[in-house]
C-alpha positions as a Markdown table, in Angstrom:
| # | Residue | x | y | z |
|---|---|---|---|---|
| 1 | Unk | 0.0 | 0.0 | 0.0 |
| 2 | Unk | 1.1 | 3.2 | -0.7 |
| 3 | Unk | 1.6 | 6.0 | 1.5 |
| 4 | Unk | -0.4 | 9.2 | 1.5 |
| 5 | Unk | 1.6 | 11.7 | -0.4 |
| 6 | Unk | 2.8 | 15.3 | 1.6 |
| 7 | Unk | 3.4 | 17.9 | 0.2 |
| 8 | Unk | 5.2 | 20.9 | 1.1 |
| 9 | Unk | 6.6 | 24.1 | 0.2 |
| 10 | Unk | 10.6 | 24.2 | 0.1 |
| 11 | Unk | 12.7 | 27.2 | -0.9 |
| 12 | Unk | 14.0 | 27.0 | -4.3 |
| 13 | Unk | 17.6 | 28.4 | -3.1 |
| 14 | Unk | 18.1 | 25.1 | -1.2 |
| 15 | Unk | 17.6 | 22.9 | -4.1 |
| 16 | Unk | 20.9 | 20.6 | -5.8 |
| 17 | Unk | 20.9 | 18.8 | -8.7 |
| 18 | Unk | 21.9 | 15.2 | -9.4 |
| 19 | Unk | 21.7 | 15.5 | -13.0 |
| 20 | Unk | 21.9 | 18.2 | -15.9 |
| 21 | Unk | 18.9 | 19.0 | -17.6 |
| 22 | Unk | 17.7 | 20.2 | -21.0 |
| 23 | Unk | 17.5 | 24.1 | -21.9 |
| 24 | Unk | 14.7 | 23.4 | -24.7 |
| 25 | Unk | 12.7 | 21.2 | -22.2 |
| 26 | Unk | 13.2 | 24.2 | -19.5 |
| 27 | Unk | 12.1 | 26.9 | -21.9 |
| 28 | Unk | 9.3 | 24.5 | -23.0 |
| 29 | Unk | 8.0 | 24.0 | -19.6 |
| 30 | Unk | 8.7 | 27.1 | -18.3 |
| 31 | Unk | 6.2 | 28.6 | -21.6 |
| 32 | Unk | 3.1 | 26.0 | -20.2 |
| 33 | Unk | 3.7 | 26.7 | -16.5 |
| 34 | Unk | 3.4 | 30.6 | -16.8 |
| 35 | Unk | 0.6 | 30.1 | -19.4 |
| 36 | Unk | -1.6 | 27.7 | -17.0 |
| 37 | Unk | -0.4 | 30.1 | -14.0 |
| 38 | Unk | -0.5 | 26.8 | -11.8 |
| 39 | Unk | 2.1 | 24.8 | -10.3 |
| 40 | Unk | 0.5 | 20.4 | -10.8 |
| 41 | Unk | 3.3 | 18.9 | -9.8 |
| 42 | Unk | 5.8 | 18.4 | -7.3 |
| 43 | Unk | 9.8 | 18.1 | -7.0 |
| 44 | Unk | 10.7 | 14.8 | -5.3 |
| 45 | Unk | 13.4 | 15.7 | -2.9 |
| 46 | Unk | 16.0 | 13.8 | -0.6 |
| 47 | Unk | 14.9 | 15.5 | 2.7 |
| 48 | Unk | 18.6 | 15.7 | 4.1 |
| 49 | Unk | 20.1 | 18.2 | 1.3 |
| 50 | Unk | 17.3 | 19.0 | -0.9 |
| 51 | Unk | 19.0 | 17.2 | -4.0 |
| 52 | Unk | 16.2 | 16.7 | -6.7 |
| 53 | Unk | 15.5 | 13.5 | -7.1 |
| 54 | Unk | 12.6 | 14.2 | -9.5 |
| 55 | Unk | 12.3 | 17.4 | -11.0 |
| 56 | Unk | 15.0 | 18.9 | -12.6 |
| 57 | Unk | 13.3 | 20.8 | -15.3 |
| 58 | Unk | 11.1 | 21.9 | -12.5 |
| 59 | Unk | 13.5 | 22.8 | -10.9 |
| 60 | Unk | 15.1 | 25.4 | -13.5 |
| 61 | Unk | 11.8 | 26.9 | -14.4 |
| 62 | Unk | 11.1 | 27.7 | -10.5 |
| 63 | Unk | 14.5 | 29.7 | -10.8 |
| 64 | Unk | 13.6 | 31.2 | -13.9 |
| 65 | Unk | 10.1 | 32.3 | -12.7 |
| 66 | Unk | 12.1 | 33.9 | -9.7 |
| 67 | Unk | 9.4 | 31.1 | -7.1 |
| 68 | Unk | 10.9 | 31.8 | -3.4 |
| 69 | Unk | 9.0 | 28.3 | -3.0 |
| 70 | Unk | 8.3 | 25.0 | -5.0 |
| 71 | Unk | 5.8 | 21.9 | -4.2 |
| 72 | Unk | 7.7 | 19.1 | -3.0 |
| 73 | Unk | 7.9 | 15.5 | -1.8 |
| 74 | Unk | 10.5 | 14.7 | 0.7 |
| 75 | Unk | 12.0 | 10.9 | 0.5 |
| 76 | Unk | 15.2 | 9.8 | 2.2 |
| 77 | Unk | 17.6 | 7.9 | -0.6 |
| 78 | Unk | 16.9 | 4.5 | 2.1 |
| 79 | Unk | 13.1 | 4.7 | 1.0 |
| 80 | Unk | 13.4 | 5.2 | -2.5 |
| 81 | Unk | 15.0 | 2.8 | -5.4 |
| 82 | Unk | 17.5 | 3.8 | -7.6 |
| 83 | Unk | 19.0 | 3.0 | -10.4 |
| 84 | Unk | 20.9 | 3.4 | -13.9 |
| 85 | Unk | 19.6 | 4.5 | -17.2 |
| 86 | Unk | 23.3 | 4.3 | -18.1 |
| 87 | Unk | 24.7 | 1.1 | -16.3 |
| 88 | Unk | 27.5 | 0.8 | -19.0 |
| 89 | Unk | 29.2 | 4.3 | -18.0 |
| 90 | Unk | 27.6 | 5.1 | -14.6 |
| 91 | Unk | 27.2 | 3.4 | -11.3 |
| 92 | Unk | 24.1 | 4.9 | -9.6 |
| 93 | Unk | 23.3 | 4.2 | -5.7 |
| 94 | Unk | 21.4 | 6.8 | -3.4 |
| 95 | Unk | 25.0 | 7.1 | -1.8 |
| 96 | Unk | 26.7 | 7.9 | -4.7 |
| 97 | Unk | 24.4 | 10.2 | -6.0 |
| 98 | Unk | 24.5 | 12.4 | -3.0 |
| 99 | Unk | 28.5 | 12.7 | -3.0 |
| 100 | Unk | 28.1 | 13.3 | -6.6 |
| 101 | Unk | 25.5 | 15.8 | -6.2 |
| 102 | Unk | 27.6 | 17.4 | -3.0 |
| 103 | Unk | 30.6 | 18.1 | -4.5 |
| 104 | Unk | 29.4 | 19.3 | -7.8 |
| 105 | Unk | 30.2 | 16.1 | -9.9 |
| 106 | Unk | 26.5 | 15.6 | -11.1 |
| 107 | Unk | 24.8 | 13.3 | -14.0 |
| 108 | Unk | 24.6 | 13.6 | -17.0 |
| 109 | Unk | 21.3 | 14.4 | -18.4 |
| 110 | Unk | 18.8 | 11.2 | -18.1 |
| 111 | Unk | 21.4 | 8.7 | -15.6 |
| 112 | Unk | 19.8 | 8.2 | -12.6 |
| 113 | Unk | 16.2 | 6.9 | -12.2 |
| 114 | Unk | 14.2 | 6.7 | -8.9 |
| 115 | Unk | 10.8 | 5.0 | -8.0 |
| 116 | Unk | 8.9 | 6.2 | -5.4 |
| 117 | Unk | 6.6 | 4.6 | -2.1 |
| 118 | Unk | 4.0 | 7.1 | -3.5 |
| 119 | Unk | 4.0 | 5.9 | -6.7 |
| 120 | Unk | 2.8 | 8.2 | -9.5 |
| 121 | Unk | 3.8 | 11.9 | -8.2 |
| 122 | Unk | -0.3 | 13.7 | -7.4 |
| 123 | Unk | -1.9 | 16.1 | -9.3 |
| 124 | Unk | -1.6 | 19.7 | -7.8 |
| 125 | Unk | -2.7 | 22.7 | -8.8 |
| 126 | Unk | -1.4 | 25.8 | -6.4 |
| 127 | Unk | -1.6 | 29.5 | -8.2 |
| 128 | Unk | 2.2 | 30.4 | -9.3 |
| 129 | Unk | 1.5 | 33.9 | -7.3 |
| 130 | Unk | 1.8 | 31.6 | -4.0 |
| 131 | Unk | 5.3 | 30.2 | -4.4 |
| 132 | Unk | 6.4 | 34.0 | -5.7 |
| 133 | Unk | 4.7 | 35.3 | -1.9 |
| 134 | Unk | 4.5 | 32.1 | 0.3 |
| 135 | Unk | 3.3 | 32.0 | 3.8 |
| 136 | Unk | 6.2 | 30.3 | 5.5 |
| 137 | Unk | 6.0 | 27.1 | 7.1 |
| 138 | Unk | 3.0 | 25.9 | 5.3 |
| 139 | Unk | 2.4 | 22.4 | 4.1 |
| 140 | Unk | 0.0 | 21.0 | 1.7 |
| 141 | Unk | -1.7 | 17.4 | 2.8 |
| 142 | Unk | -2.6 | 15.7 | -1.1 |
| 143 | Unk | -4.9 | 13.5 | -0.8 |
């Protein structure tokens, strides 16, 4: 069974990376995002150093859009599996990533892969002015 997803709102200053990301895929996303003027769905973070585990396009665009705050799940790298997309070149373990991710030495662009106890990541839909203007210390129960 599946555990009820939480949400909650972390600043986007704190986020890492694991992984690069796509510019076109940013600038795409960022395009829908401001036209729907909605945030639907969350960052999947490891709660110890906020590295995105899920996200990373999100991630830019939040930056971009100047959001003090982003929707977020918060997994330790114990709960969640990881793995390869890229076994042949890179070795990918919830350990590994976060060295990686801490001293700078991230992914490439689509290498690590991570599966959830939540499953699919819920549907949200929080008004972008929100993140810009957040009321601190909020969290968002999903049901």
């Amino acid at each position: 069974m599946n555990a009820e997803p939480f949400v909650e709102l972390i600043e986007v200053c704190t986020l890492r990376h694991i992984e690069g990301f796509s510019a076109r895929r940013v600038a795409w996303l960022e395009k829908k995002i401001t036209r729907e003027g909605v945030w639907t769905v969350p960052v999947v973070l490891d709660r110890s150093h906020h590295l995105v585990m899920d996200g990373q396009h999100r991630m830019e665009v939040a930056r971009r859009l100047g959001l003090a705050v982003i929707p977020a799940l918060l997994y330790r790298y114990d709960q969640v599996e990881v793995w390869s997309l890229r076994p042949e070149k890179y070795t990918v373990s919830g350990p590994e990533v976060m060295r990686r991710a801490l001293t700078g030495d991230t992914y490439p662009y689509k290498t690590a892969k991570h599966r959830f106890p939540c499953g699919k990541l819920p549907e949200i839909s929080i008004p972008l002015y929100q993140l810009l203007y957040p009321n601190r210390g909020r969290a968002l129960r999903i049901a």
